[in-house]
N, C-alpha and C positions, 0 to 999 in steps of 0.2 A: 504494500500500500504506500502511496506518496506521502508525502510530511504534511501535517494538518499546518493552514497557515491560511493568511487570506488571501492570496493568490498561488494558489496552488497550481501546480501545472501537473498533468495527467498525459501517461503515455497513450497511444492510438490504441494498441494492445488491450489496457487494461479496460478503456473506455468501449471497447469491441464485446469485451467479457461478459461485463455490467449491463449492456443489452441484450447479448444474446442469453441471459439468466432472465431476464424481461419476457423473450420471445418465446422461451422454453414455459414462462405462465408461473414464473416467480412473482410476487407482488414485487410495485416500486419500494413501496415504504417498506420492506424489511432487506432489499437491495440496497437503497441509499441509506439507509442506519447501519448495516454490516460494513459497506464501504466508506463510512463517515462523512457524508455527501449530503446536499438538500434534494429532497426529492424534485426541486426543480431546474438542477442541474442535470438528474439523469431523465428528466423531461426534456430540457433542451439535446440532449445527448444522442438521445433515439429520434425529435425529431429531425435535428440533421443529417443525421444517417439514413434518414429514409428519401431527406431531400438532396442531400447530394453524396450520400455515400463517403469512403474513408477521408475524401476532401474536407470534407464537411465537419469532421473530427479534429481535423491541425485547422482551423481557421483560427487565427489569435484574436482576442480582444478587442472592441471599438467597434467603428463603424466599417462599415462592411465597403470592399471593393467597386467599382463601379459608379454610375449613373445613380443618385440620389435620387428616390423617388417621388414625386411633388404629390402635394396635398392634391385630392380631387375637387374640383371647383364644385362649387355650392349648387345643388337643383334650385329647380322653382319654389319646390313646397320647402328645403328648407330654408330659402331668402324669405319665402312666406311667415312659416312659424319665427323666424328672430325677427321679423317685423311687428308681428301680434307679440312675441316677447317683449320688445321696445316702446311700442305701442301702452303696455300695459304697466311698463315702468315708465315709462315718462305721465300715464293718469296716478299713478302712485303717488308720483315725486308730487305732482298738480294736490293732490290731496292734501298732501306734505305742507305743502308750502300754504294753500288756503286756509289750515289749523294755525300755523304758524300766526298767517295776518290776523286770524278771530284773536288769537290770544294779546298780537299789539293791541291790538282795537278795545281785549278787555281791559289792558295793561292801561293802556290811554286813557280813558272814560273812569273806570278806579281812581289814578290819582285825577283826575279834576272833579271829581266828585270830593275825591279824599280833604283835599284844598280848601274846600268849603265848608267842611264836618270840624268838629272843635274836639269832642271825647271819644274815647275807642268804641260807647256804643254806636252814636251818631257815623261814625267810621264804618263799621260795621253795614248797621242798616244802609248807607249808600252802595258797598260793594253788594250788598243786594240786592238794589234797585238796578243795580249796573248787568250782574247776572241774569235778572228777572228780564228785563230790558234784552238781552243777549237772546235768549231766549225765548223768547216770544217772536222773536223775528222770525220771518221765513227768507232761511240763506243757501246757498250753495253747500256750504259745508256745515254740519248739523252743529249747532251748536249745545254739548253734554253737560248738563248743571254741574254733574260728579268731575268732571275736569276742570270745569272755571271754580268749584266751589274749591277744589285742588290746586288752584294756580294762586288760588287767594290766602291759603292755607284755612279756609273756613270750614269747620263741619258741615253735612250738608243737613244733618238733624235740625242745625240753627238755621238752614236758610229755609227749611220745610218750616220750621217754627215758626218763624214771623212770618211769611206768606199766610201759616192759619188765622195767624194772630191779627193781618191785615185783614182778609179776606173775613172774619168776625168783627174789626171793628169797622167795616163797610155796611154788614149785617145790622151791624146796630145803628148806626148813622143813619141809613134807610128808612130803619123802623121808626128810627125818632121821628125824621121829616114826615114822613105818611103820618104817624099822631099828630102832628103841630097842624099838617094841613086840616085834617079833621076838626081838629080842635078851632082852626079860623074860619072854619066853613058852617060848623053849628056851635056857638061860644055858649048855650044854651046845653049842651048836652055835658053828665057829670054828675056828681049827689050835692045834695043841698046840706051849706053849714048850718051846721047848726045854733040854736042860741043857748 
């Protein structure tokens, strides 16, 4: 057997032996472990010898003699498919970039809100109006409470909360004005004080 090493070199002889134990319907894998070999050495082994015989055995290392062979020029369908590939990364990137400008746009509208507000609640409540505002809109690129409430570092329990908390004192505002108007329309209806 040759000297184990990383480039080992291998007589024609012994590379002859190691296949024809192959051909006789030894297994690879107990051939190249007896021989100290990868089994994908005596893969290449056999199949040069089948492609060009004992030449095929002394060929040394690198690139192979001759005419380089060229890449085969591209079909239709595949210039097709890496155009729908491209195609579908450049709507990607387009995605990409229109989150991007929602988030300037919330980033923007935030502090000139923020400018205006004096304490961290008042702060607060405007990055909510900014959000609710965001939202509400009909945009190209969906605008997600749970990422703007995320860009704001807000809970989104707090922005669901005061939306209730709006949206109740609407309720009641409502309710008020509908008694008042009742009330200016029959100033006569009510229980009587008494004495």
């Amino acid at each position: 057997m040759a000297a184990r090493g990383k480039n080992r070199q291998f007589p024609t002889a012994y590379k002859l032996k190691a296949i024809k134990r192959v051909e006789r319907g030894e297994g690879v894998l107990p051939v190249a472990r007896e021989l100290g070999i990868s089994r994908k050495i005596l893969h290449d082994w056999i199949k040069a010898w089948k492609a060009q015989g004992p030449e095929g055995l002394n060929r040394k290392r690198g690139p192979k003699p001759g005419p380089r062979k060229l890449k085969a020029t591209a079909t239709y369908d595949d210039k097709r498919s890496a155009l729908t590939r491209a195609n579908a990364r450049i709507a990607e990137l387009e995605r990409l970039v229109g989150r991007q400008q929602m988030d300037l746009d919330f980033f923007s509208a935030s502090l000139a809100r923020i400018g205006a507000a004096g304490s961290a609640r008042q702060t607060r409540t405007r990055i909510i109006e900014v959000i609710q505002a965001m939202t509400s809109e009909a945009t190209e690129f969906h605008a997600d409470v749970q990422r703007l409430c995320g860009l704001a570092g807000l809970p989104r329990a707090t922005y669901y909360r005061h939306l209730n908390k709006r949206s109740r004192e609407t309720a009641d505002c409502e309710l008020r004005d509908q008694i008042q108007r009742i009330c200016l329309k029959h100033p006569f209806y009510g229980y009587r004080h008494g004495r």
